[in-house]
N, C-alpha and C positions, 0 to 999 in steps of 0.2 A: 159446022156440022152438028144437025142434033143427036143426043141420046139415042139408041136406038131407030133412029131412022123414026119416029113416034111423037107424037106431042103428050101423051099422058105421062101423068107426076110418075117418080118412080116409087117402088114398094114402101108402104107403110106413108105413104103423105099424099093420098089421093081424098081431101078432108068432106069429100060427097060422097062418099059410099057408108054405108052402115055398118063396117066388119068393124069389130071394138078394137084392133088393132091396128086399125089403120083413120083412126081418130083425132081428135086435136091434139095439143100438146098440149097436158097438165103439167104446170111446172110447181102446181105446188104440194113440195113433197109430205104434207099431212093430207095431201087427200091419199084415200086408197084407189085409185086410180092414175095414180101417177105415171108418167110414162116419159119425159123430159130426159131423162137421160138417158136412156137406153135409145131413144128416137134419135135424141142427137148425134152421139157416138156412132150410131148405123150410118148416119149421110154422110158424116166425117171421113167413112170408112168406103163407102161406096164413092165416093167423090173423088178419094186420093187412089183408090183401085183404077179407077175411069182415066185420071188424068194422065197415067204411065199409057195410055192409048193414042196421046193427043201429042201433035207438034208443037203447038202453040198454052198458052197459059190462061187459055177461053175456053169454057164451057156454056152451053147452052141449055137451060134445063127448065124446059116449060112445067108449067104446075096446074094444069088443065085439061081438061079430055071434052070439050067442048067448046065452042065459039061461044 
């Protein structure tokens, strides 16, 4: 079963669109741009939320919104 019945990546890692927070991952924390950890800990958090849904110990999580 997918994500929301959807193929698009979920919030904050859609790395085609132009919103500054939904960007790549800087992981280096001398730039002022950083965002590596806060990006991380959100999917950490939205994955293990997701997973109390699920029977099994598979997820499926496309990272795309187009072919």
């Amino acid at each position: 079963m997918m994500i929301g019945n959807t193929y698009y990546p979920p919030r904050y890692f859609d790395f085609f669109d132009d919103y500054k927070d939904e960007g790549v991952f800087v992981t280096n924390p001398k730039n002022t741009e950083f965002n590596a950890d806060w990006k991380a800990e959100w999917f950490i958090n939205y994955v293990t939320d997701l997973s109390n849904h699920f029977r099994t110990n598979h997820i499926m999580f496309p990272m795309g919104g187009d072919f």
